[in-house]
C-alpha positions in Angstrom: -3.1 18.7 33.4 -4.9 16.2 30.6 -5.4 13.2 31.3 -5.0 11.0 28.8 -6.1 7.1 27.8 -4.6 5.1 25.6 -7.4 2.8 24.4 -5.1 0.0 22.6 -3.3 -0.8 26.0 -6.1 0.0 28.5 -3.9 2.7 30.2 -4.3 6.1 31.5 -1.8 8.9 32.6 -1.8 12.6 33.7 0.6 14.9 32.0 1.2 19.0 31.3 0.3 20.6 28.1 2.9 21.2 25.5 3.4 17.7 25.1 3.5 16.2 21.5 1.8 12.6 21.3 4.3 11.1 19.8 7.1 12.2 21.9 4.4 11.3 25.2 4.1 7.6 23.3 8.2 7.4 23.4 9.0 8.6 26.6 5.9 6.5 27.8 6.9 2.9 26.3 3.4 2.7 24.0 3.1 0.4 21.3 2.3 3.2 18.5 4.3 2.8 15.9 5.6 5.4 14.2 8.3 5.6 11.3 9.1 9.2 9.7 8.2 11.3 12.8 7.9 14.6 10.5 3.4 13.7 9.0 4.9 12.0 5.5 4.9 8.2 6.4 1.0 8.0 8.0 2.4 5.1 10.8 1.2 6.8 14.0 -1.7 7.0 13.0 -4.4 7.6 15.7 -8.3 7.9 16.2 -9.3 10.2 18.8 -12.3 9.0 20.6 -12.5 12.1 23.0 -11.2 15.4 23.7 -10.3 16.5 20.0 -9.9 19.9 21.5 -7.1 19.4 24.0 -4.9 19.1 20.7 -3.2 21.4 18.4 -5.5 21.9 14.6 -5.0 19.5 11.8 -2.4 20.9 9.4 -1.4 20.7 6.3 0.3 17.4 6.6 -1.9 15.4 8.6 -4.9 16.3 5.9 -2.6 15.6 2.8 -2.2 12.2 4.5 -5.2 11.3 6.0 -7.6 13.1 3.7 -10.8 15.1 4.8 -12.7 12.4 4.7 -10.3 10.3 8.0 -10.0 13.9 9.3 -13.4 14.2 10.0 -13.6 10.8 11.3 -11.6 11.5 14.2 -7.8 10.3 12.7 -4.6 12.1 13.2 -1.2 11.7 12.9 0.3 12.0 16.4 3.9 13.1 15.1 1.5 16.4 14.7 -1.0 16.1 17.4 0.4 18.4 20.2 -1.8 18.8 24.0 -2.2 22.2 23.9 -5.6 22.4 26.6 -5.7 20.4 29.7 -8.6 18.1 29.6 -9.6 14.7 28.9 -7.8 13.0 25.8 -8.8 9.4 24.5 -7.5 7.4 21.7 -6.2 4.1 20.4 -4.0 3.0 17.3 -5.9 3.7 14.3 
């Protein structure tokens, strides 16, 4: 299991790996907003605070959109973020 915290509304759940963000944010009722849900649009845009490596790599289209620079930061796009280690996960809206 990872647990996970959503920073921007001070909440915290448990859930199983294979579990996109965004899909997790839906089913969950968060206020992320999100528009293209394929990595074009940049909406759902997250920071990660902790636990960078429960998640799936960056790919291709979250570093054409955020840019090395946001990447490195923390940022990505979590219509591409997928819990793929059980762990700790933090984050808020970025």
């Amino acid at each position: 299991m990872t647990r996970v915290t959503f920073i921007t509304e001070n909440r915290t759940i448990e859930v199983e790996k294979k579990k996109q963000l965004l899909d997790l944010c839906e089913q969950t009722g968060s206020v992320l907003p999100f528009g293209c849900k394929v990595g074009t649009c940049g909406t759902c845009t997250i920071k990660v605070i902790k636990g960078m490596e429960t998640l799936t790599k960056v790919n291709l289209f979250e570093r054409n959109r955020l840019g090395d620079g946001r990447v490195r930061e923390g940022y990505r796009l979590a219509c591409q973020s997928e819990i793929v280690a059980d762990g700790e996960l933090t984050f808020e809206n970025g």
